[in-house]
N, C-alpha and C positions, 0 to 999 in steps of 0.2 A: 568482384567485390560489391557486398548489395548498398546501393542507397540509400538514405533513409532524409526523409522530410520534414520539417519541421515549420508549424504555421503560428505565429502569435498573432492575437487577433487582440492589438491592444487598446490605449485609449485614444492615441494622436495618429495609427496605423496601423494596417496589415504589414507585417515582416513575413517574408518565406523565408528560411534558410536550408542548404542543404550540405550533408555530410557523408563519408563515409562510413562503415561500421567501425572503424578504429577513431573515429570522433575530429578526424581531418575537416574542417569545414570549405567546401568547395565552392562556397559564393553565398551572398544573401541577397535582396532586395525588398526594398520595402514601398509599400502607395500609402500617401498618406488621407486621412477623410476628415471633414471639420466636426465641430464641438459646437452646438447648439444653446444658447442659452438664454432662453425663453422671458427669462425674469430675473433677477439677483438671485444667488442661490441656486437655481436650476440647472442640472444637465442631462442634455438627453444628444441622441445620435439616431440617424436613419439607418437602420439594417440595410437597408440596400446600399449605403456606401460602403457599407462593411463587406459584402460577397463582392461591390466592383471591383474595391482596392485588393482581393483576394484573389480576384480572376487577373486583374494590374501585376500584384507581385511575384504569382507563379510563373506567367508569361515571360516578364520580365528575368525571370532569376532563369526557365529554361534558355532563354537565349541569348543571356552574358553568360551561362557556363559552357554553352553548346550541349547539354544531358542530352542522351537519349531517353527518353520517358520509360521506357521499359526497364531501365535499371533500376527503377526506384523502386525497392523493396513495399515500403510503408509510408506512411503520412498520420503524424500525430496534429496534433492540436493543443493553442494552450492559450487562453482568455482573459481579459481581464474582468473583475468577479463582478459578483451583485447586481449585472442590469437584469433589468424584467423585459425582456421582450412578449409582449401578449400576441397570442394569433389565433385569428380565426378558426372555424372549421375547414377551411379550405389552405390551412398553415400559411397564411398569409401576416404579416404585421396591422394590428389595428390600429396603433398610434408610435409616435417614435419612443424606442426605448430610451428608459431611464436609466441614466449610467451610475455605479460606484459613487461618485464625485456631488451627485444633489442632494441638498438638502432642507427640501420640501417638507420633510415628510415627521417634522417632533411631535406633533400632535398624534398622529398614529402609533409612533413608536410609545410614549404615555397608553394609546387604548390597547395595546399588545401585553402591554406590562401591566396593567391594571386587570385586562382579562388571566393571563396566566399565573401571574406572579411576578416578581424579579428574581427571586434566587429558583422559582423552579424553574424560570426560564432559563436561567444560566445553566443551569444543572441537565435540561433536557438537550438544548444546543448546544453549547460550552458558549453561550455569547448572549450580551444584554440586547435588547432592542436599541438598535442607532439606525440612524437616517443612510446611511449609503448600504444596507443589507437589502436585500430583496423584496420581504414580506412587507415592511411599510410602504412600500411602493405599489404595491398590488392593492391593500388596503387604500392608499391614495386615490388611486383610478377608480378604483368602486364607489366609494364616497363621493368624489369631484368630479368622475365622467361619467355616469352611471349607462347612459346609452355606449359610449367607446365599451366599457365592460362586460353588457349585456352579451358582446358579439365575441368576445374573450370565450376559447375552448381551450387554449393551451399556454401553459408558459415554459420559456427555456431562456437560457443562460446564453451570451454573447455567443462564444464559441461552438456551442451545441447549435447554433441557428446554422451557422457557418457550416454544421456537420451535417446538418439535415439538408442544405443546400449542392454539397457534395457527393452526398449516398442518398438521399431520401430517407435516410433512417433517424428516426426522431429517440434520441438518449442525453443522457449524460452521466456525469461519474462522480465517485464518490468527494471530492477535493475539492470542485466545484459548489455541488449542492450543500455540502457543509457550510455556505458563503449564502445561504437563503435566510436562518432563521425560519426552516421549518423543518429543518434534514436532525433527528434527532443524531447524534455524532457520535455519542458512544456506542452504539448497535448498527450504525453506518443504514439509516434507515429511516425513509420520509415519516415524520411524527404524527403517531393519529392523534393524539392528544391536545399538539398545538395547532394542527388542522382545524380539529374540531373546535379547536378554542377562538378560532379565527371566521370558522364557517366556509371551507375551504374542503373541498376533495380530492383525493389523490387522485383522480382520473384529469385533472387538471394540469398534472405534473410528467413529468417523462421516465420512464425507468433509469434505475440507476443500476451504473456497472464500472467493473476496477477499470482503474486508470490504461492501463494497458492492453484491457479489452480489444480484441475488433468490433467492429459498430457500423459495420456496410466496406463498400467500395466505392470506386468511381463512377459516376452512373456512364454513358452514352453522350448524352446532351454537355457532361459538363469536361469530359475528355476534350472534347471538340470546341469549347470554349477556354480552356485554360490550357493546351499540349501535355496534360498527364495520358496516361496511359488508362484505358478502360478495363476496370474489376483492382485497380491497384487498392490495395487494404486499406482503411482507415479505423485508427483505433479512438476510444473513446478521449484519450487526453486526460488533460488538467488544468488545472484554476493557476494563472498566472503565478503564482505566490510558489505553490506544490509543486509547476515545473521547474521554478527558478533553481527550489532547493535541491531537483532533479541535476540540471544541468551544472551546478557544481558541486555535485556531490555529496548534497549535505542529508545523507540517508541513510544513517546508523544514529546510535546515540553517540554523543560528546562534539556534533558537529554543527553548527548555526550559521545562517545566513543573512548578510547584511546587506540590502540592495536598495539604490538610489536609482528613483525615474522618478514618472511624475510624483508618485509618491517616496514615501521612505519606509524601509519593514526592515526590523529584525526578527529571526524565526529561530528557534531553535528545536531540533527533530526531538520526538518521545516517545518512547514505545507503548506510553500510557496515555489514556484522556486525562491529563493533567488540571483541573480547574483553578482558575483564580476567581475566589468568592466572590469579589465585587465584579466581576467581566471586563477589569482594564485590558489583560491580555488575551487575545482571540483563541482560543482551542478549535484548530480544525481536521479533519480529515486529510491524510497525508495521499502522495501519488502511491505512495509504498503500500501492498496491503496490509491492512490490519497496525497501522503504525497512523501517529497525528504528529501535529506541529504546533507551538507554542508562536503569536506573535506578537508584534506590537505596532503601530502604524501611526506613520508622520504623515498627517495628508499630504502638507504640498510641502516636499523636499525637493527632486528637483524641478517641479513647478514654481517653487519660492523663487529660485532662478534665473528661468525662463521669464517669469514675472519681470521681475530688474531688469533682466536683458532686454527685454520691448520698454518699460519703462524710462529704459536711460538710454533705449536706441543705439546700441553698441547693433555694428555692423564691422560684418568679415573684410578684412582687407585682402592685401594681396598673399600676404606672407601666411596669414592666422585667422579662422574662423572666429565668431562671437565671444564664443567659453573660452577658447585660449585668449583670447585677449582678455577678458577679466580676469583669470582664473591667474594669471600675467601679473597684473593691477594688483589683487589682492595677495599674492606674496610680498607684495613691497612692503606690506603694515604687520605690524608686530601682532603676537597673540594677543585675543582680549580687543581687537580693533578700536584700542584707547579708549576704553568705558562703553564702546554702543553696543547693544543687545538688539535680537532681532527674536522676534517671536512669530514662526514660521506657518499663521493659523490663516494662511489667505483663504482656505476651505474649510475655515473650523479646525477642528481637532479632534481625533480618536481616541489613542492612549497619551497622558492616562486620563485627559478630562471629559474625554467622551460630550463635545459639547458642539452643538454644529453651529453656534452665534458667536463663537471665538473668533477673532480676526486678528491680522498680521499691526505687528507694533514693533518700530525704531524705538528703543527705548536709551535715553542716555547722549540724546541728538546733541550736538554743540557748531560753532561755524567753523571748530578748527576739523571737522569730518570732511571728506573727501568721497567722490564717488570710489575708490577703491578700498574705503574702509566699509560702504554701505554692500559691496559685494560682497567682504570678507564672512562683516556680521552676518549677514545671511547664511554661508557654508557654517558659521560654528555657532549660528541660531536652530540650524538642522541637526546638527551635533550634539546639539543640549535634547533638544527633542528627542531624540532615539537612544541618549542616556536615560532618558525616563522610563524607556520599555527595558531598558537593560536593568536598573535598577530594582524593576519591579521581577524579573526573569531569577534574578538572584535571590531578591527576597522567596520567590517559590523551592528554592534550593537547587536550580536550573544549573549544571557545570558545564561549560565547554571547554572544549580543549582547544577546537579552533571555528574562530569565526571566517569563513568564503565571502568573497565581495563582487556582486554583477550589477548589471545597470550602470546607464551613460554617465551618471557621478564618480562609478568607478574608476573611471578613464582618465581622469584628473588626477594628478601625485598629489597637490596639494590638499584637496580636499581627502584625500584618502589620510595625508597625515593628520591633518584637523578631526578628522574622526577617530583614529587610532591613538590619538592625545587625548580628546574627551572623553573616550570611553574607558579608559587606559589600560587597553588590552589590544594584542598583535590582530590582527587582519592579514588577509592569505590570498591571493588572486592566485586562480586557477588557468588554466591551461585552455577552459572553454571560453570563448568568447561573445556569445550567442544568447544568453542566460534564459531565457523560457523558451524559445524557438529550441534550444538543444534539446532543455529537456523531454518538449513535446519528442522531437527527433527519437531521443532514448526512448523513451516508451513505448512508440512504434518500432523500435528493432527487438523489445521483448514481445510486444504481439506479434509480431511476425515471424519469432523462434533466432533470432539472433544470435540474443541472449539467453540465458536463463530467468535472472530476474535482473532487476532491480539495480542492488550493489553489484552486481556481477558487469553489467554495461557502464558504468561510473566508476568501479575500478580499471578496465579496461580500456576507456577513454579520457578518464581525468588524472591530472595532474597539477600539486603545485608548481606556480610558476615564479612567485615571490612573493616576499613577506613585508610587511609596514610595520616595524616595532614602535611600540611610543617612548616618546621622549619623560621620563621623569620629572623632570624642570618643567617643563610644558604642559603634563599632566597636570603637577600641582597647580601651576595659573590657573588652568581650565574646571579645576576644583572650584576655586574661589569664583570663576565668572558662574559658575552653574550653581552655587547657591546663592546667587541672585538673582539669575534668571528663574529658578524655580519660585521665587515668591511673587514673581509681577502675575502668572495668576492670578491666583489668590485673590490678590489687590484688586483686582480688573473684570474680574467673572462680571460681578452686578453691574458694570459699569457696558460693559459688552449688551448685555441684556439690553439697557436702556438705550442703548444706541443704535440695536438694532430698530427701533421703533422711530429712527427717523430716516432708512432706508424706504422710498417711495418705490411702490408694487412698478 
């Protein structure tokens, strides 16, 4: 029975995971690499922590499963979006990439939009110019490092650096590049128009090819550094978001996916390039050919978290790691966490305010609060947020029939209900546990002839596993706390603004 591999290369680690062809997962491992951040606002990461922790977690994952390396059919890949990795002519890194998560870069995203347009730009990418897409970032560096840029001949995407490292073959693919703002998305095709609008050449760029392309092999050198096997296939992959909706199956119409990590996304599949005129919601390039995905993005959901958790120093005891112990805490307090709102904008915010000087607000504080009302707020401060891309999915006439749930948020009942009340619609956990690393996986058992396509490897391995219905009663609370929470925007935009101006560089 063949193996098949799967690599996320995401923001806080490398995961390997590896599975059967019938979607059995036979062990994972993950190395994790740090977050760099230069100045408020900033994030960037060193690519070469990103191939250590890669060469860390395949090692690791052959030698808790005992594999032979020779079983393994394939090896997909699957990223987290938006950095700019720059490289030399000799495909070396010139300075550390810029991850998804910075936001540097508003002033470029204004000269992006002033050069093209705003609605042509929507209409050529399916997305407005924001701070964590890729092309204000390139712009940045040419502007603010002009000698780092001079020595710039290529750029690639997290994952694709990862692939070039492994095969020597420089690509990447359609699901990915759609996360540039330069990939026009409906012809699935680098834009000569916002190229040129930018002053930018496609020779600068990597080919692009379907998700489940092969894209090289194993080289020699890196056999012998990681115990894969040499000439083992590697396919092209995809953009964290495109494998997740892979790995649980969300690849036909009527099916959406709701996933909690550092960030929060809801996507829902399209057979169409769907636009929403003003660009709250993201229109991208799906792993499936010739098919996109609708999304919506809470920067920091379960970063909001993780935040609280260092914050309030919650440590694992003997019985219960971190999460379960609040996640413990904040069952005890009733919905609504007795008036406090939490506004989940530690990174800014995407949909629907698209505003990268948004920041995180306790809103409704009082002394009868308790730290386990300050975690609650948080989960159903996340919940309000990802109501907002839901909201805006329906105003586009978006149906599902079922929403999939992956990412470490999902792991928690309780926040699964807190969500499945806010949104007020059922949630479905699936059978795969793995959520982007699967999906890479799948992809690589259709390059490799596995499969056939696509649905055919996600029927065959997916499964629901159960379902989170919402509570009625609960809904309705969560009604009334979310037209509250949607007005402290509003209220607070300008106020954001002015405050960012007494953040010291």
């Amino acid at each position: 029975m063949a193996h098949l591999l799967g690599l996320d290369i995401g923001t806080t680690g490398c995961k390997a995971a590896l599975f059967d062809e019938t979607g059995k997962s036979l062990g994972a491992a993950t190395a994790e690499y740090p977050l760099i951040h230069p100045r408020p606002g900033w994030a960037e990461q060193d690519p070469e922590t990103w191939w250590i922790s890669t060469v860390e977690a395949i090692r690791s994952l052959l030698r808790q499963t005992g594999t032979d390396a020779s079983e393994i059919a394939g090896i997909g890949l699957s990223g987290q979006m938006h950095g700019a990795v720059l490289l030399d002519e000799n495909i070396q890194p010139v300075r550390h990439a810029i991850i998804w998560s910075d936001q540097r870069t508003t002033a470029q995203c204004r000269e992006i939009t002033n050069r093209i347009g705003a609605e042509r730009l929507i209409r050529l990418t399916g997305n407005p110019a924001l701070e964590g897409f890729t092309a204000p970032k390139v712009l940045w560096v040419r502007e603010n490092e002009p000698e780092v840029f001079a020595r710039a001949r290529l750029l690639l995407l997290p994952k694709d650096y990862i692939r070039y490292r492994l095969t020597g073959e420089i690509a990447t693919d359609v699901s990915d590049a759609a996360g540039t703002l330069l990939f026009d998305v409906q012809h699935a095709r680098w834009s000569g128009e916002v190229l040129d609008a930018l002053r930018l050449d496609e020779s600068f760029l990597p080919p692009v090819r379907a998700s489940a392309d092969q894209c090289g092999a194993i080289m020699q050198e890196v056999a012998a550094k990681t115990g894969l096997a040499e000439g083992t296939p590697v396919v092209a992959g995809g953009a964290d978001n495109a494998c997740g909706a892979v790995g649980t199956g969300a690849v036909s119409d009527g099916l959406g996916l709701l996933s909690i990590g550092t960030s929060g996304v809801l996507l829902a599949f399209s057979a169409e390039p769907r636009i929403e005129p003003g660009g709250r919601i993201h229109t991208f390039n799906h792993a499936v050919p010739r098919a996109f995905y609708l999304m919506g993005v809470t920067q920091g959901a379960g970063f909001s978290l993780r935040w609280l958790r260092d914050v309030l120093r919650v440590q694992d005891d003997r019985d219960m790691e971190a999460y379960s112990i609040m996640t413990a805490e904040a069952a005890q307090v009733p919905p609504l966490s007795s008036g406090l709102i939490f506004l989940p904008y530690l990174q800014g915010e995407r949909t629907p305010h698209m505003d990268a000087l948004a920041r995180g607000v306790f809103f409704g504080l009082s002394g009868a609060h308790t730290r386990a009302h300050l975690i609650r707020a948080v989960m159903e401060g996340v919940a309000y947020s990802l109501r907002d891309s839901w909201e805006i999915l329906r105003g586009l006439g978006v149906e599902l029939d079922a929403i999939r749930v992956a990412g470490g948020g999902a792991r928690s009942e309780l926040w699964l209900h807190i969500l499945a009340d806010g949104l007020g619609t059922e949630l479905a956990r699936t059978t795969a546990a793995e959520g982007p690393a699967f999906g890479a996986a799948l992809l690589a058992a259709v390059g490799v002839g596995v499969y056939r396509d696509l649905p055919a490897a996600c029927g065959a391995t997916i499964a629901v596993a159960g379902r989170v219905e919402p509570d009625p009663d609960t809904s309705r609370r969560y009604d009334q706390g979310y037209q509250v929470y949607r007005t402290l925007y509003p209220t607070l935009q300008k106020t954001f603004v002015d405050a960012s101006a007494l953040v010291q560089p």
